[in-house]
C-alpha positions in Angstrom: 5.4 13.6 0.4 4.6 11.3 3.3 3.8 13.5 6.6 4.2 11.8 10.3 2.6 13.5 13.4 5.3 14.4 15.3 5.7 13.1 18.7 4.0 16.1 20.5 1.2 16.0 18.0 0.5 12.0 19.1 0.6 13.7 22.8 -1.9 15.9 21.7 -4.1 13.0 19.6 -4.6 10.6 22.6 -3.6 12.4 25.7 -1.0 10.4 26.6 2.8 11.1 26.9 4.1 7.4 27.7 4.5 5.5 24.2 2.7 2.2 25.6 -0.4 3.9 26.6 -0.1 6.3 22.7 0.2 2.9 21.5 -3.0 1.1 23.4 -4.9 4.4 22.5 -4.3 3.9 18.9 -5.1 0.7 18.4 -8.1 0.8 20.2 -9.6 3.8 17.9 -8.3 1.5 14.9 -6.2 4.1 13.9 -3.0 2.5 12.0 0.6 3.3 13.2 4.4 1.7 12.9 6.7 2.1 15.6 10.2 3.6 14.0 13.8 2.1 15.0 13.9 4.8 17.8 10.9 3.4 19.3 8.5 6.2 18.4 5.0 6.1 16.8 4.3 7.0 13.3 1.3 8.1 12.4 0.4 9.3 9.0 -1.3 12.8 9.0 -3.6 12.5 6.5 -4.9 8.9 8.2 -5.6 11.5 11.2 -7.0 14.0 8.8 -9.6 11.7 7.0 -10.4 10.0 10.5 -11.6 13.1 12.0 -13.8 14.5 8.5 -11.0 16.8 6.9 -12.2 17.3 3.3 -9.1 15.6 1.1 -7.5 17.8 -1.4 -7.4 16.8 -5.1 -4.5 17.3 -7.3 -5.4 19.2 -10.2 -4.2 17.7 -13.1 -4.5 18.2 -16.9 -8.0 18.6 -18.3 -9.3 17.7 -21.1 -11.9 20.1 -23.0 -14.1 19.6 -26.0 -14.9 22.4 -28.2 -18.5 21.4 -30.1 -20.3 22.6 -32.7 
């Protein structure tokens, strides 16, 4: 499932409320956004997440296990 910061939470990433200065924020800390047909900022969570050292969860799949001897 994809997962966008919500506006408040891109408040609360740069410090800024007005969407140009959000925008001139996050492209100067080379964090990766798209701005939606209502004119707001997308930013991916986990982009956020892995920026700031967030140890990335695995998904546990199926595994495999030998029986020897």
């Amino acid at each position: 499932m994809i997962s966008f910061l919500s506006p408040e939470q891109v408040a609360a990433l740069t410090g800024y409320t007005r969407m140009s200065a959000q925008r001139r924020w996050l492209i100067d800390n080379e964090l990766p956004f798209i701005e939606g047909g209502d004119g707001t900022l997308k930013v991916l969570e986990q982009t956020v997440l892995a920026r700031l050292g967030a140890a990335q969860q695995k998904k546990k799949g199926p595994q495999l296990r030998l029986m020897t001897g």
